[in-house]
C-alpha positions, 0 to 999 in steps of 0.5 A, spaced: 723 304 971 722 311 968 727 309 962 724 302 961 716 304 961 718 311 958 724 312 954 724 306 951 717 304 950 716 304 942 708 305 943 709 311 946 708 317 942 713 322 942 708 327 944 707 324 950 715 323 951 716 329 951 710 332 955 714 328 961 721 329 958 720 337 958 727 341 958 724 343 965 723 337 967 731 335 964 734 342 968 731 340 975 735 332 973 741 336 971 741 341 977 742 334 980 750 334 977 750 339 983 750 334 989 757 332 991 756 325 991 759 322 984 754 316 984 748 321 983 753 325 979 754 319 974 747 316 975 744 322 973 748 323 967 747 316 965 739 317 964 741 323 961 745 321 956 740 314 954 734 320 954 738 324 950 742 321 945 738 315 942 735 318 936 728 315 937 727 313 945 726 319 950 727 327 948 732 326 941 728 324 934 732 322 928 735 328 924 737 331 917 745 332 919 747 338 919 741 341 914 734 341 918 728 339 914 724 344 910 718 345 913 713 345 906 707 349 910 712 354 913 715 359 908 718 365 909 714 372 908 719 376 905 722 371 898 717 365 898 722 361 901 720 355 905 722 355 912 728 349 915 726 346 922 728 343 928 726 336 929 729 337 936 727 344 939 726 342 946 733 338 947 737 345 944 732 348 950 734 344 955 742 344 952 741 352 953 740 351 960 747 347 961 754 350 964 758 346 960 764 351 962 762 349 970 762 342 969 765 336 966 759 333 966 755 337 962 760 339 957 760 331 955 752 331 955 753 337 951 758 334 947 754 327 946 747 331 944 751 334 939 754 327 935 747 325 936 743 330 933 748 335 929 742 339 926 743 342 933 750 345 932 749 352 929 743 353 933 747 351 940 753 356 938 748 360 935 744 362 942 752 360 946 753 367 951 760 365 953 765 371 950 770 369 946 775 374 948 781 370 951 781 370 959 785 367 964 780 363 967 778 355 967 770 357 965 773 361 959 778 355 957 772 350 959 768 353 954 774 354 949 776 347 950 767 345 948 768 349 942 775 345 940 771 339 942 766 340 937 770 341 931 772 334 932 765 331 931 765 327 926 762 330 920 754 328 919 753 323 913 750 326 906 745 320 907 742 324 914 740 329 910 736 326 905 732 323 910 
């Protein structure tokens, strides 16, 4: 219901989407992949992935690639220079919030989120808090395995950017 008359419901304006797709809201969802019933698990993931990865439905908006837009009334204070922006803030928000090194679940979100919208991928690593020193555990080698997987994104068009 909320995937038909929100989600992928044109007439509805972004802000409203995001009002009721808050990163709150999508970790409180995400709390759910938690539960040991694999059903709930994949049901979750699912409206996750349609509400996250569909540039124009739910939470993800069309991107620049991996070059963010320049924000014309934002310039930085020091050089004059114009500001890049994210067009998808609150969907890096809500990435942050995941454990992709607990669950595979939330790395495939991760993974999905990042080939949806790749201006999000500096940013993502940017704030990563996983320590890159070798360790023999599985949550280390989840979070190198999330690191070699997103290499192997494909690279953004150069037309993406001139949007």
């Amino acid at each position: 219901m909320i995937l038909d008359y929100i989600v992928m419901d044109p007439a509805l304006s972004r802000t409203s989407k995001l009002s009721l797709l808050s990163p709150i809201f999508l970790e409180k969802l995400a709390d759910l992949y938690n539960r040991l019933d694999s059903t709930t698990e994949e049901i979750v993931h699912n409206f996750l992935l349609q509400v996250c990865t569909k540039p124009g439905q739910g939470v993800c908006f069309q991107d620049a690639g991996w070059y963010q837009r320049l924000d014309e009334s934002a310039t930085n204070s020091t050089d004059g220079k114009k500001k890049a922006s994210l067009v998808n803030k609150q969907l890096l928000r809500f990435m942050h919030t995941l454990a992709p090194g607990d669950d595979l679940w939330q790395q495939s979100l991760i993974l999905a989120i990042l080939a949806a919208c790749p201006e999000l991928v500096r940013p993502y690593w940017h704030g990563f808090t996983a320590s890159g020193d070798p360790r023999l555990s599985l949550k280390w080698l989840a979070h190198m395995s999330l690191a070699f997987k997103t290499t192997l994104l494909p690279v953004p068009s150069l037309r993406a950017s001139q949007v």
